[in-house]
C-alpha positions, 0 to 999 in steps of 0.5 A: 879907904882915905890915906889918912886913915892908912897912915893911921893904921900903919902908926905903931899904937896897941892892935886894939887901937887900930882895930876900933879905929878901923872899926870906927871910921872906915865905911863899908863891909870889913872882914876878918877871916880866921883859921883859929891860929894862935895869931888869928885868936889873938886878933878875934880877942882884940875885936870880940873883947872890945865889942866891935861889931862894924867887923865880921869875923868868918871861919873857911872850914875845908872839912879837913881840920883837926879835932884840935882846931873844931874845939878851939872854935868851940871854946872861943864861942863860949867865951866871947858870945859873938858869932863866927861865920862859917864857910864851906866848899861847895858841895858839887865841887868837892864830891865831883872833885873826890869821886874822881881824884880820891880822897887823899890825891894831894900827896900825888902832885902839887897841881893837885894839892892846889886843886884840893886848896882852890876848893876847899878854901879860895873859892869860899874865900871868895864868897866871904870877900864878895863887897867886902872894903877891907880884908884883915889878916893874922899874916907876919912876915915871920912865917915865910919869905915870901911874905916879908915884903908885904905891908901893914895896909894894902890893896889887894888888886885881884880881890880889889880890897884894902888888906890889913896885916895889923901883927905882921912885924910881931914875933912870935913871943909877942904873939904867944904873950898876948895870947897868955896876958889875955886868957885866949883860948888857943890851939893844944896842937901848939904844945904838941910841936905845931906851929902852922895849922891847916888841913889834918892830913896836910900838916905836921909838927915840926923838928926842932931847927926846923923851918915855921912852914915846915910842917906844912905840906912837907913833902913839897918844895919849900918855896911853894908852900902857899895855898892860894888865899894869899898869892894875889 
C-alpha cells in the first residue's frame, strides 16, 4: 500500500470516507473480520450501507458464542443482504483437542485457554488472511492498555499485512452513537452489562467501576487477557 494512501487514511474524515477510499484505490484482497461487537457493526453498517463490495466481510465462529451473538448475525443478514463468511475451527483439531482436554479445560490453566483460543480462532484467522492485502479491524485503544500504542494504519509483520484500525481513537459513546444514529442492529448483551463479547462460557457482564476487559476471561491475570488474534 502506497503511503500516500496511509496518510490518506490516517486524516480525520468521516469512517465512511476512508472506508470507500480503501475500498477504491487499493489493489488486492481486503478483508474485515468481525465478532459482531457493537464496534465491528458499526464498521459492517459503513461498508455494507455504501455497497462496497472490493471488502470481504467474515465471521470466525468458535461454536461457543452466545445465542445473543448468533441472532445479531442473523439480523444484520436481513438488513443489509451482503453475505458474512464464515470460519470454523478445524474439525479434527477441536474434537481431538476436546476428547482429551474436556470440554471446559479453559478454566484449568492459561496455556490451556490459549490452546482453546488458537483452535477456535487464530488458525481459522489464518484461513481468512491467506493473500489478504489489508486487514481491518474494530480495535480502539480504549479497550486495553495494550493497545494504546498501535496506529491507525499498520504492517503487520507476522501476518505480513497492512492492518487498518479505522475507529481506534473513537470512545465509546461515538461508538454507540452511531450505532443508534443508524439503526445497526446490535448485540442485547449490551443492555445487559456486556461490554466485550467473546465465547459464552469465557465472557461476562461487568460491575460498575470495573475495567472494559473485565468481564473477559476474568479469572486470569488482567495483563493477558488476549487471545491471539492480535498479539503479533
Amino acid at each position: 500500500m502506497d503511503q500516500s494512501i496511509i496518510d490518506i487514511l490516517n486524516q480525520p474524515k468521516s469512517i465512511k470516507e476512508n472506508l470507500k477510499f480503501l475500498n477504491d484505490k487499493v489493489e488486492g484482497k481486503i478483508v474485515f473480520s468481525s465478532s459482531f461487537s457493537m464496534e465491528d457493526q458499526l464498521i459492517t453498517d459503513a461498508i455494507f450501507s455504501q455497497n462496497l463490495n472490493n471488502i470481504e466481510v467474515f465471521t470466525l465462529d468458535t461454536g461457543r458464542f452466545f445465542q445473543e451473538t448468533y441472532s445479531v448475525w442473523s439480523k444484520t443478514l436481513l438488513k443489509y443482504k451482503y453475505p458474512i463468511k464464515p470460519y470454523y475451527p478445524n474439525t479434527e483439531s477441536i474434537e481431538k483437542f476436546v476428547l482429551e482436554k474436556g470440554i471446559n479445560p479453559f478454566y484449568e490453566s492459561i496455556e490451556l485457554r490459549k490452546q482453546c483460543c488458537h483452535i477456535r480462532k487464530v488458525e481459522p484467522l489464518q484461513r481468512a488472511l491467506k493473500d489478504a492485502t489489508v486487514w481491518i479491524t474494530g480495535l480502539r485503544a480504549e479497550h486495553s492498555a495494550t493497545r494504546n500504542n498501535l496506529n491507525i494504519v499498520e504492517w503487520d509483520e507476522h501476518y505480513q499485512l497492512y492492518k487498518y484500525n479505522p475507529i481506534l481513537h473513537w470512545n465509546t459513546q461515538e461508538v454507540e452513537d452511531y450505532v443508534k444514529q443508524n439503526k445497526v442492529p446490535y448485540n442485547l448483551l449490551y443492555d445487559q452489562g456486556f461490554v466485550s463479547i467473546g465465547c459464552a462460557p469465557c465472557t461476562r457482564a461487568i460491575q460498575k467501576g470495573e475495567d472494559f476487559r473485565a468481564g473477559r476471561w476474568w479469572w486470569e491475570d488482567a495483563s493477558k487477557k488476549e487471545c491471539g488474534l492480535h498479539s503479533s
